[in-house]
C-alpha positions in Angstrom: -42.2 30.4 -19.6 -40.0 31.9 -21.9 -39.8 30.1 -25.3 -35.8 30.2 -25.3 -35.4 28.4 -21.6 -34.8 24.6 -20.9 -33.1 23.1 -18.2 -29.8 21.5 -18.7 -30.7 18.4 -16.5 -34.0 17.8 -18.5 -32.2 18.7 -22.0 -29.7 15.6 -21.0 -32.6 13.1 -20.3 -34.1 13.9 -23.5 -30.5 13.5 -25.7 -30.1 10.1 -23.4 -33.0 8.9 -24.3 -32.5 9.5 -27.9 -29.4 7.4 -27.4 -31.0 4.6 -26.4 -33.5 4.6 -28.9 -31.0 5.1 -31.8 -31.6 8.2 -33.0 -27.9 9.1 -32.6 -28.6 11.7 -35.8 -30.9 13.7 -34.3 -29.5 13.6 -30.9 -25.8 14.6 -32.5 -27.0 17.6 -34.7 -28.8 18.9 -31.7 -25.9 19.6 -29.6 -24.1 21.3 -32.5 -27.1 23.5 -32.8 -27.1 23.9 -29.0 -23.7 25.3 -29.2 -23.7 27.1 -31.7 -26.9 28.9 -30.3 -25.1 29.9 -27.3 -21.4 30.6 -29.5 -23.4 33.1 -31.4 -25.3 34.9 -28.1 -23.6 38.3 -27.4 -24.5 37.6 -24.1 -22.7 34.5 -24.0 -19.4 36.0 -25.2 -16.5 35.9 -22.8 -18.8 34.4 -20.0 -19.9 30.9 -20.9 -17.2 29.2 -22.9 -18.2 25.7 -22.2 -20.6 22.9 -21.0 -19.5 20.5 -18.8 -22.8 18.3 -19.6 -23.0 19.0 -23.4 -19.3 17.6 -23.3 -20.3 14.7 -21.2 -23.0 13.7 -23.6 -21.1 14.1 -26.5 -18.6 11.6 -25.0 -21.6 9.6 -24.3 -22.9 10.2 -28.0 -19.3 8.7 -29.1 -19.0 6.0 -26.6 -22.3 4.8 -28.6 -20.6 5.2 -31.8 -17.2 3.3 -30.7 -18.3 0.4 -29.3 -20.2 -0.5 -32.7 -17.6 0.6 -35.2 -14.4 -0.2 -33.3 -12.1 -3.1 -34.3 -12.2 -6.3 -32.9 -9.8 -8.1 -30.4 -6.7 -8.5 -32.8 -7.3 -6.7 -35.7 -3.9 -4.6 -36.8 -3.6 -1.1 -36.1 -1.1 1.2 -37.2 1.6 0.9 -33.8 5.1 1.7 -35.3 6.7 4.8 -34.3 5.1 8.0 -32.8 2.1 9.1 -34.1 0.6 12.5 -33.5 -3.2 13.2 -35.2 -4.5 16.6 -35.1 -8.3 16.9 -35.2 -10.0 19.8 -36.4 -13.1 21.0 -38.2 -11.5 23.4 -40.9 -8.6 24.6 -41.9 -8.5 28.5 -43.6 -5.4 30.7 -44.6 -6.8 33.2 -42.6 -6.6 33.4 -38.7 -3.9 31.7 -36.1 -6.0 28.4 -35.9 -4.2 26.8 -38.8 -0.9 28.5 -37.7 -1.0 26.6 -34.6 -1.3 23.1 -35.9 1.6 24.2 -38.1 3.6 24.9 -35.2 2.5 21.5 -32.9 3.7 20.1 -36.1 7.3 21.9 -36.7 7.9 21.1 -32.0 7.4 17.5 -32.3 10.0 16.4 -35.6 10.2 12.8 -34.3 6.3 12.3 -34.7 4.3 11.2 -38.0 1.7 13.6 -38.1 -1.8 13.4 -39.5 -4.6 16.1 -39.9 -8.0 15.1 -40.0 -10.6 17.7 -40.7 -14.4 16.7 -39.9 -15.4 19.3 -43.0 -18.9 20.0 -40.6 -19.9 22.2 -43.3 -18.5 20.7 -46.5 -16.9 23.7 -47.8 -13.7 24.0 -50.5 -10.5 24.9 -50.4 -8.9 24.1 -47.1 -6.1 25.1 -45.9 -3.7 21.8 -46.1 -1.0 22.9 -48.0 1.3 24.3 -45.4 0.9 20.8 -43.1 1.8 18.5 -46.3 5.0 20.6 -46.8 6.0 19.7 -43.2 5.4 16.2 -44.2 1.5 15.8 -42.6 -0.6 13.3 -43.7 -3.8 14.8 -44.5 -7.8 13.5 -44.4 -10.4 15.1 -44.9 -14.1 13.4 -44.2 -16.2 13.0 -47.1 -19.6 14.4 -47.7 -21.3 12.6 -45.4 -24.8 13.2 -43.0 -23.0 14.1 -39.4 -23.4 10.7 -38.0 -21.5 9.0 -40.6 -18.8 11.4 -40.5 -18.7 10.3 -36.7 -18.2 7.0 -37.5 -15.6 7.5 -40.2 -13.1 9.6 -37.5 -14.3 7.1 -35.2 -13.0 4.6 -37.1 -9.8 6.6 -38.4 -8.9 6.8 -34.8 -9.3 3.3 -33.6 -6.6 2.6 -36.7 -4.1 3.7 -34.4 -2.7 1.3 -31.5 -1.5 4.7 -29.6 -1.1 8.2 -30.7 -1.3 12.0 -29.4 -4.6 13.1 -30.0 -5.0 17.1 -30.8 -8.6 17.9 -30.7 -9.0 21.7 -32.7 -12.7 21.3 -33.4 -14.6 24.8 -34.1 -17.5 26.0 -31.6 -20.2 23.4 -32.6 -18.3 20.4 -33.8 -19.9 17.5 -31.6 -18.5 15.2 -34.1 -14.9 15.7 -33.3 -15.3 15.9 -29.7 -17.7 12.7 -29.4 -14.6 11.1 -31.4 -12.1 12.0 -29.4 -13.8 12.3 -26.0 -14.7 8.5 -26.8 -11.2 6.6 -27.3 -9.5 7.2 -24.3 -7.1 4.7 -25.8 -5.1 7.7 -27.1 -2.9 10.4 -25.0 -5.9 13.5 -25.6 -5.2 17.3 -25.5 -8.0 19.8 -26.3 -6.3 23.2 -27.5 -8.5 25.5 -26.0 -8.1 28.6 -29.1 -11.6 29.2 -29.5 -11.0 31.3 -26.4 -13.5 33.4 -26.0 -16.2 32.1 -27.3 -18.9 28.6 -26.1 -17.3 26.0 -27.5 -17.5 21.9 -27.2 -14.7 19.9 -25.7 -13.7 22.7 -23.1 -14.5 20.0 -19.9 -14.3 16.8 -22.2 -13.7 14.0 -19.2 -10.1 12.3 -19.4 -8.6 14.5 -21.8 -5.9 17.1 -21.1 -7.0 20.8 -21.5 -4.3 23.3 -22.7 -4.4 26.7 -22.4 -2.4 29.0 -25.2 -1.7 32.1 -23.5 -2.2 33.2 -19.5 -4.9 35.0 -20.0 -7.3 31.7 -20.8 -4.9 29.7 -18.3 -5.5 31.7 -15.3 -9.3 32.3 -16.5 -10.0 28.5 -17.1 -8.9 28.1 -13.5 -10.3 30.7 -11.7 -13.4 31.0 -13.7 -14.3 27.6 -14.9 -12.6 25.5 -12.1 -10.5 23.5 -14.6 -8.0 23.0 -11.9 -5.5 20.4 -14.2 -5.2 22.4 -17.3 -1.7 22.9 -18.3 0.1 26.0 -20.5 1.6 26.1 -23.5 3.1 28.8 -25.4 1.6 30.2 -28.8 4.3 30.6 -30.7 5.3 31.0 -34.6 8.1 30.4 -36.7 11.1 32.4 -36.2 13.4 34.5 -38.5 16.8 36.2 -38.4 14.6 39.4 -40.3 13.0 41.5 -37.5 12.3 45.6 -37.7 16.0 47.3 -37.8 17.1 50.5 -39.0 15.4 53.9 -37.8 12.0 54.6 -36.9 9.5 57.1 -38.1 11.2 57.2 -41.6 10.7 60.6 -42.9 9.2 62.0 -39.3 5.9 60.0 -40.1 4.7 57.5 -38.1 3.6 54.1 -39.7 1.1 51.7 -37.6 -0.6 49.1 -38.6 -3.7 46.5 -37.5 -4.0 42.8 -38.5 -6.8 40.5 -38.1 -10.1 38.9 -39.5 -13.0 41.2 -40.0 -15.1 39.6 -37.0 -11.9 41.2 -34.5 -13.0 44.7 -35.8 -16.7 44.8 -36.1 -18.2 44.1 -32.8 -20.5 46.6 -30.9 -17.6 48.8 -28.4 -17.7 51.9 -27.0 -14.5 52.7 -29.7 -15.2 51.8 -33.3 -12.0 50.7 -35.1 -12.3 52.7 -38.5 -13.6 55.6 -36.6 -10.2 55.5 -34.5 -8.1 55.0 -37.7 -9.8 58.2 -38.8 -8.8 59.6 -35.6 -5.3 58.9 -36.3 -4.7 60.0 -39.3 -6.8 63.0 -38.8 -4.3 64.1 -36.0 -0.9 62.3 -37.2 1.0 62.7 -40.4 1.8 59.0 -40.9 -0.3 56.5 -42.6 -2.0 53.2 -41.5 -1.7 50.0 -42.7 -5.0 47.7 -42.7 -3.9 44.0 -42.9 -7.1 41.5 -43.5 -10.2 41.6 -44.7 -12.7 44.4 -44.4 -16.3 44.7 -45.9 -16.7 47.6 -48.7 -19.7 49.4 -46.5 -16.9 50.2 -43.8 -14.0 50.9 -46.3 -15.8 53.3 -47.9 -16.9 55.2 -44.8 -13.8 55.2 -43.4 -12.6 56.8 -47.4 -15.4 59.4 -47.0 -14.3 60.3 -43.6 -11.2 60.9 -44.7 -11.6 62.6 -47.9 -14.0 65.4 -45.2 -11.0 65.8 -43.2 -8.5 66.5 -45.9 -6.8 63.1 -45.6 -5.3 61.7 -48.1 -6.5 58.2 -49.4 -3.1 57.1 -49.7 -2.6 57.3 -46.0 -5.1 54.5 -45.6 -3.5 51.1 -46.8 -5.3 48.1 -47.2 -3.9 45.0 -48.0 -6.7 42.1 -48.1 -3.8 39.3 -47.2 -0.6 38.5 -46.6 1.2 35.1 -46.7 3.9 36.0 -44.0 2.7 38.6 -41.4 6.0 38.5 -39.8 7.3 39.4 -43.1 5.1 42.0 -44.0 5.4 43.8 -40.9 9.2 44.0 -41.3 9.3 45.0 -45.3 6.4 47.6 -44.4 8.8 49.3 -42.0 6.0 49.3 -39.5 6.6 52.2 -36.7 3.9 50.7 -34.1 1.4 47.5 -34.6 -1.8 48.6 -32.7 -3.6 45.3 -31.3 -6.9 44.7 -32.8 -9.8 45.7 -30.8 -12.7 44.7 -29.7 -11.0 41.8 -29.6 -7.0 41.4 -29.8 -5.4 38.7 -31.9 -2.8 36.5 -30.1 -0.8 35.1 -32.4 -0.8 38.2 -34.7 1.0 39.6 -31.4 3.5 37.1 -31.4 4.4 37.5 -34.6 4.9 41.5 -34.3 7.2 40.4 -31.2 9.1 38.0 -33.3 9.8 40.3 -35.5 10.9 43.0 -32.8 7.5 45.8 -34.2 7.3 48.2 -31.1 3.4 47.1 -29.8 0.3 49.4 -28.7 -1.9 47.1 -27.0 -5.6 47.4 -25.5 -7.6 47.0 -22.2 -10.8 45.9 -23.3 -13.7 47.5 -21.3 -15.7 43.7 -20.7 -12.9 41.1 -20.7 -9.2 40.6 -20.2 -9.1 37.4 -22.7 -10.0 39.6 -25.2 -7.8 42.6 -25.0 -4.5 40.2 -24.8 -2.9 42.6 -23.1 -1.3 39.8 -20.9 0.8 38.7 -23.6 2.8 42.3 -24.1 5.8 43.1 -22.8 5.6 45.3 -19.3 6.5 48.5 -21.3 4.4 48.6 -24.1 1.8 51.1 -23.7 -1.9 50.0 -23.3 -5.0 52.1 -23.9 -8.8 52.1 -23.0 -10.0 54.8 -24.7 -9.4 57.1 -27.9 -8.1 59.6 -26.0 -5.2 57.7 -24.2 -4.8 55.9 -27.7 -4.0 59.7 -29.5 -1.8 60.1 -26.9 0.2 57.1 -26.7 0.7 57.8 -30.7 2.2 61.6 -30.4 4.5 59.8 -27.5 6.3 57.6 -29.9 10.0 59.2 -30.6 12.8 57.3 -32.6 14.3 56.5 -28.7 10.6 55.3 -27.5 10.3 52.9 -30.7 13.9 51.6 -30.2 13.0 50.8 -26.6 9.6 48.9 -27.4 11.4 47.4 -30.4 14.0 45.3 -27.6 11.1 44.7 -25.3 9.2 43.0 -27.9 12.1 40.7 -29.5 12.6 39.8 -25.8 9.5 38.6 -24.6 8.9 36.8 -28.0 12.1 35.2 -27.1 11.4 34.5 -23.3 7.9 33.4 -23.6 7.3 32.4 -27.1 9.7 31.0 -28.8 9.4 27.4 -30.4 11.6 26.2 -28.4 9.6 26.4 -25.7 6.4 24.5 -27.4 8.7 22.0 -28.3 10.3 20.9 -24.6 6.5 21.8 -23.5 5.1 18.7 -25.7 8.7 16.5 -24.6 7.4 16.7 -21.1 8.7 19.6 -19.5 6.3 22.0 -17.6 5.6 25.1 -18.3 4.7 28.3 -16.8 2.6 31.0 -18.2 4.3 34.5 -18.3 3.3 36.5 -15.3 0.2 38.5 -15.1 -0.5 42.1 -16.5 -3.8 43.0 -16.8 -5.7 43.7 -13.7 -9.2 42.4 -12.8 -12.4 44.7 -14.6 -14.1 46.3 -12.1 -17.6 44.8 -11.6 -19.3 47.9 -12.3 -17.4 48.3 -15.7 -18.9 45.3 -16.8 -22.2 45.6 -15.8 -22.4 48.9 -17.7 -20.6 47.5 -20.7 -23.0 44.1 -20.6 -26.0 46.9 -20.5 -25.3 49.1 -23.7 -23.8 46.8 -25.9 -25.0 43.2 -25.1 -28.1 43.1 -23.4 -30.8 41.9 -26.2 -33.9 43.8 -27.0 -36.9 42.9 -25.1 -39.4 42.4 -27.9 -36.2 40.0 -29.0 -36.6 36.7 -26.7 -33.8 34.1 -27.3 -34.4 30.8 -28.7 -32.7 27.9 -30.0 -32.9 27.8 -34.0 -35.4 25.4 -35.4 -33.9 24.2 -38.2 -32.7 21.1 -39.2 -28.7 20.4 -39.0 -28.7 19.8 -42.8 -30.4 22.5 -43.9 
């Protein structure tokens, strides 16, 4: 039998019976480790993004937790006024997950709010600052062995008579969703953003699953039978500043690609700083690199350049930015190219808040990670380098203009806060219609093939290694 198989039905006895005979520890780091197994399988990605029986047993894991650490009958909890706690593994400056708390936070202005951040792997410097200066509370768990970190939030949640529960966790974080997935005292949502990836809490029983965009609503229903998830818009903060004036400022054309490094560096059949080389090999404008990006691939891409004849100062990097939004508008960006392999949602919305004419992506394995469900009907999508050159060398002053409306109004007919805020007051809310059409069979057997089947002198296993390692 192959080393890396077990059966999910047997796996459950065996964490069940660890329950029972108190080795809550063990049985709660194993899970993590489970998920994070299959999170970090290529094989996995886009396929399997949840568990309905690792959820159930992490409920069960926290039910186990609850009933010894919650208060007694009449001990006072914190009951005046609306409380809303937002429950998350880590916060980073990088990335939309912070972003989204930010805006759950700015819909609901009536609500106390409270972030509580598990801190799984006890690293510095969160990212807290922005939900303190829209007057969050913030905790963050002590260093602590993963059990007594569950029964700290444990405990932090039975505090409250009622709130709205946001649970945020990352992939693995059986701590947060045991938590949660255990007081059904509270009014529970799990934001589904780890979208495309395994992650814990996706079928958590009794709490509300939300979807952020309609490529993971429709998915989570068709695919995943979650037949009561709900829809809310991803969103971000709005700003009278959006891309005005004249395009293609001095005939050259300026794009630019936002994102964290993992969005660029997965195996595809079109390699991101291979395509920028492309471009400016072929164009006379210059590219804008917003994010982080390792110094073996800067460097090639430099190299590739300087061969061609391309001047380094047509390659821009800029490791951060505080405001995308911003950035893209005072950058006098010409045409924001979705990042590919896999295309980041909210740095779309923000390009369409700010009115950036959009070049979006099919990808070749999965709609829910092109995003190409969230662009406007006219902006021009591309599968492969040559339809991408293309697309570019189409892209007159009138073109721009024209994708420059389209994007202000779907950022203002699908995505503005407004709508996240009547969505959490109670008002339904549909998801935008469809775009992208379903990836032929074939296509993704010959993609799963070449780029994620494993090797076969490479049998998959679990890690054994300690959760504290």
């Amino acid at each position: 039998m192959n080393e890396g198989y077990f059966a999910l039905s047997a796996y459950a006895k065996t964490v069940r019976e660890q329950i029972a005979l108190g080795n809550l520890e063990l049985a709660l780091g194993d899970v993590a480790l489970r998920a994070e197994a299959i999170k970090n399988d290529p094989l996995a990605s886009s396929r399997i993004l949840g568990s309905p029986t690792l959820d159930v047993l992490c409920a069960e894991m926290g039910a186990a937790v609850f009933e010894a650490a919650k208060s007694p009958p009449g001990a006072h909890r914190v009951g005046a006024g609306a409380h809303a706690i937002y429950v998350c593994t880590e916060t980073r400056n990088s990335g939309g997950h912070a972003r989204v708390v930010s805006d759950l936070i700015r819909a609901a202005p009536d609500f106390t709010h409270h972030v509580v951040l598990t801190n799984l792997w006890e690293r510095p410097n969160h990212f807290v600052e922005e939900f303190e200066s829209l007057g969050a509370k913030t905790t963050i768990l002590p260093k602590a062995p993963i059990l007594e970190k569950l029964r700290l939030l444990t405990s932090f949640l039975d505090g409250f008579e009622r709130a709205r529960v946001f649970l945020l966790n990352h992939h693995q974080d059986s701590v947060a969703v045991a938590a949660v997935g255990a007081n059904a005292r509270h009014e529970r949502f799990f934001i589904h953003h780890s979208d495309y990836l395994f992650c814990l809490g996706v079928f958590l029983p009794g709490v509300v699953h939300v979807d952020l965009h309609g490529m993971g609503f429709h998915d989570c229903r068709t695919a995943l039978g979650i037949d009561a998830n709900i829809y809310w818009p991803l969103t971000c903060d709005d700003s009278k500043t959006v891309r005005s004036g004249e395009f293609l400022d001095g005939d050259r054309l300026v794009t630019c690609c936002c994102g964290s490094e993992h969005k660029f560096s997965g195996r595809y059949p079109v390699d991101y700083f291979d395509a920028v080389a492309e471009i400016l090999k072929t164009g006379s404008g210059t590219h804008v690199h917003i994010g982080p990006i390792d110094d073996l691939r800067k460097h090639r891409l430099l190299e590739v350049l300087a061969a061609s004849g391309v001047g380094a100062d047509r390659f821009r990097h800029i490791p951060h930015v505080p405001d995308l939004r911003a950035a893209l508008v005072e950058l006098k960006v010409d045409a924001y190219i979705v990042s590919f392999p896999i295309g980041g949602g909210r740095a779309m919305i923000e390009a369409m808040s700010a009115a950036v004419p959009i070049v979006g992506h099919f990808h070749h394995h999965s709609n829910v990670l092109s995003g190409a469900d969230l662009l406007p009907t006219v902006s021009p999508v591309w599968s492969d380098m040559r339809e991408l050159l293309a697309i570019l060398k189409s892209l007159d002053r009138e073109t721009l203009r024209a994708l420059s409306a389209a994007s202000r109004e779907r950022y203002e007919s699908f995505h503005h806060p407004r709508l996240l805020a009547k969505a959490l007051a109670g008002e339904p809310c549909r998801p935008p219609p469809r775009r992208a059409i379903d990836i032929e069979a074939m296509q993704v057997f010959l993609f799963e093939k070449s780029y994620l089947a494993p090797s076969p002198q490479k049998a998959f296993a679990f890690p054994n290694i300690s959760w504290r390692q």
